[in-house]
Structure formats: structure tokens, C-alpha cells
N, C-alpha and C positions, 0 to 999 in steps of 0.2 A: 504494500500500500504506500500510495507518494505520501511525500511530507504536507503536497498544496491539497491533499483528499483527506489528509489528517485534520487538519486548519480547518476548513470546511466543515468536518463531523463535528469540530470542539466547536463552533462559533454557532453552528446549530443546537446543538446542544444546549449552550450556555443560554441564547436566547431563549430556547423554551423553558428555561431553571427561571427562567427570570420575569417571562410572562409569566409560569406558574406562580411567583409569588406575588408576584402586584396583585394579578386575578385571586388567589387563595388568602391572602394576608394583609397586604397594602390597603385594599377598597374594603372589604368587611369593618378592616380597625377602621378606615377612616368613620364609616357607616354607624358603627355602635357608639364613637368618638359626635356625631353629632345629634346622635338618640340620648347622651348623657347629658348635651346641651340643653334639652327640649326640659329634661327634668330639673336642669339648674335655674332654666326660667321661669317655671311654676312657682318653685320655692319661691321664689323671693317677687313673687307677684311681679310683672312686668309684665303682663297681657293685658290689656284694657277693652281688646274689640274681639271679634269673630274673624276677622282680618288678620290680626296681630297675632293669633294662636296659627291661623293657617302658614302665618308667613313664617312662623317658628319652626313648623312640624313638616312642612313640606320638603327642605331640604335635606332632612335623613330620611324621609319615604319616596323621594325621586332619585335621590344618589345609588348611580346602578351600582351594583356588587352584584357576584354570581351565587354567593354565600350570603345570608342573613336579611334576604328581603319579607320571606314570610316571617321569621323572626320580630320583624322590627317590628311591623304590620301587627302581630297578636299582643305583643307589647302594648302597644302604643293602644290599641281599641280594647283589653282589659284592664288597662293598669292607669291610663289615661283618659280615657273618651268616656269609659263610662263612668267615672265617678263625675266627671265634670257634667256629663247629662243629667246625673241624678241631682245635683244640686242647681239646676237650672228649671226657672220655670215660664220661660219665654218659647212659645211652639216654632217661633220662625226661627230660633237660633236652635235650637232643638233639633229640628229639620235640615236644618243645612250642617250640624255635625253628623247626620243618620246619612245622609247626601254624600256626604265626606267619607264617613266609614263602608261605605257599597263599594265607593269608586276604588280602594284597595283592598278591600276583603273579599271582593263577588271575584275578580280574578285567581285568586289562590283557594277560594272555594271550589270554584271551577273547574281547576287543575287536577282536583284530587290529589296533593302530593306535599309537601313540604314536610316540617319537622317535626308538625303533631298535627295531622288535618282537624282531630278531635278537638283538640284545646281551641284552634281557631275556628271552629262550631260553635261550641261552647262561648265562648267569645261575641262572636256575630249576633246568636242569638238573643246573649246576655242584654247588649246593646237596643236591639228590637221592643225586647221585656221591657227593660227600662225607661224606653221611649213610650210605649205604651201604653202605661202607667200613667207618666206625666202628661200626655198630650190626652188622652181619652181616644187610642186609635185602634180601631177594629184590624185593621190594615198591616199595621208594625206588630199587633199580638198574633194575627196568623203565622206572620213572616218566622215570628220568636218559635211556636210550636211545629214550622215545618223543618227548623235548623235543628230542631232537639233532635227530632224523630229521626233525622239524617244522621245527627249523632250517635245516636243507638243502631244503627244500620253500622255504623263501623267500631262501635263497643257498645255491645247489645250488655241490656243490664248496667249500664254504667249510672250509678247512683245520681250524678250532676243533671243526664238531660233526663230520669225520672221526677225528677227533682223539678228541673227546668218547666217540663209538662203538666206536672200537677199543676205546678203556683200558675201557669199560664191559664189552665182548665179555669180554678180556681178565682181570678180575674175573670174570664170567659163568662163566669156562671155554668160550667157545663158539669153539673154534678153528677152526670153519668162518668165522664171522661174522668174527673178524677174520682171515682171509686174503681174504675179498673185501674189507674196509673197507682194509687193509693195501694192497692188488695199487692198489685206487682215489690212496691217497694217495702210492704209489710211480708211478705212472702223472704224476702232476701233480709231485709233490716226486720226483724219484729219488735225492736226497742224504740222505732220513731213514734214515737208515742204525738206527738206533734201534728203528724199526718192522720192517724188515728184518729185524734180530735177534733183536725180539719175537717174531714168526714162527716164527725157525727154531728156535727155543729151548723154544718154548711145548711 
């Protein structure tokens, strides 16, 4: 083998070490590096509009990395979006954070695939529920009980979305829907004594 086929194989080489890492390491750190941003601005209240939080959040949920974009995503819509809806009792702003959280979570929904499809169910729906609640929406409590039921499609039995389905029933008014969702999670938990309640009280 020449010396100029050697050169060649190394400089190939090297460059794919080295796209590897920009791609694997470089843009993820950048990525998680301005999701830490989003929470140092919360603290210390610096948001004042619907404007000012988008223009916060937007650029660690557009900055492409091949690594950690459903991550950020499930983040950012349980650990951020929904506490701020729940404490919100304006429908227009309301609505434009539920607007906000489709436009990145219906794509990785979609996908079926990322880190935990479950948790970002889980997630999405949460947001739905909680919107629902606050706004008085027929509309966003469906949306909530058709993400549960998806969830359970891919962890059947999982305590969160029987959980999730009751309390939505339960909002719903649908006292059939939760005594079967109710009898399911008394059946696996017998000690939810809570649920039990729910029931008989409804």
C-alpha cells in the first residue's frame, strides 16, 4: 500500500472521528447547555409575556442535534409547560402554550420512537388534562384520554395512564368509564383506597 493511499485512509478516517463527535457530543452539550438556560430564567422570573417564554424556549427546541431532541421536548412539556398551565388562568394564553406543545410533541409522537415514547404520552396527555380542567374543554379532555389509552397500548397496565383515564372519566362525568378503569387499577393496586372512594362517591 503507497504512502499517498495511507494519507488518504488517515484523513478519512480522522474526519469521520471528528464528525462523529461534533454530531455525538459537540450539539447534544450545546442542546442540554441551552435547556439549562430556559430553567435559569424561570428562577429568577424574567419572563413577562407569552412572547418572552417563547423566545426563551425556542432556541434549545430548534437547535438541531441528532441526540437529545425528544429528550428536550419531554422535558421541557412535563417539567415546564405544565406547571406553568396549571397556574395560568387566561384561555388565550392557555391555548397558545397547548398550540406550542403539538407543534413538538405530535412529531415524536408520531415517530413512535425516541427515549421513552411512554413518558412523552404520558407527558402530552398530562398537558391536555390540565388544559382541560382550566379552560372547561370537551376537546383537550378527549385528546388527554386518547394519549392515555395509546399509552397503555405500549405499557399495558401501567398505573400512570390508568390513573390518567380514571381522573379524565372522572372530569368526563363518565361513571361507567371509571368503574371499569377503577375495578382494572383495584384489581393490580387493591390498596388505592382513593379510587375506591372515587367510585363510590361519584
Amino acid at each position: 500500500m503507497s504512502k499517498s493511499y495511507k494519507l488518504i485512509i488517515a484523513i478519512i478516517s480522522s474526519l469521520l472521528i471528528l464528525t462523529g463527535m461534533y454530531l455525538g457530543s459537540y450539539l447534544p452539550l450545546i442542546k442540554s447547555q441551552l435547556y439549562v438556560k430556559i430553567l435559569m430564567a424561570l428562577e429568577t422570573n424574567k419572563i413577562h409575556s407569552v412572547q418572552d417564554f417563547f423566545n426563551l424556549v425556542n432556541p434549545a427546541l430548534e437547535f438541531y442535534s441528532p441526540i437529545g431532541q425528544d429528550e428536550v421536548v419531554s422535558y421541557y412539556t412535563g417539567g415546564i409547560l405544565a406547571g406553568i398551565i396549571s397556574q395560568q388562568n387566561n384561555p388565550q394564553i392557555i391555548e397558545a402554550l397547548v398550540k406550542e406543545t403539538e407543534k413538538w410533541m405530535e412529531p415524536i409522537i408520531k415517530s413512535q420512537k425516541g427515549f421513552s415514547i411512554s413518558q412523552n404520552l404520558y407527558n402530552f396527555a398530562q398537558i391536555y388534562l390540565i388544559a382541560a380542567q382550566k379552560i372547561k374543554s370537551v376537546a383537550y379532555l378527549q385528546k388527554s384520554i386518547d394519549l392515555f389509552k395509546e399509552g397503555l397500548k405500549n405499557s399495558p397496565n401501567r398505573y400512570i395512564f390508568l390513573e390518567g383515564i380514571f381522573n379524565a372519566y372522572q372530569i368526563k362525568g363518565n361513571k361507567d368509564g371509571m368503574k371499569e378503569i377503577g375495578n382494572t387499577i383495584l384489581k393490580y393496586w387493591p390498596n388505592k383506597e382513593e379510587v375506591r372512594n372515587a367510585i363510590s362517591n361519584f
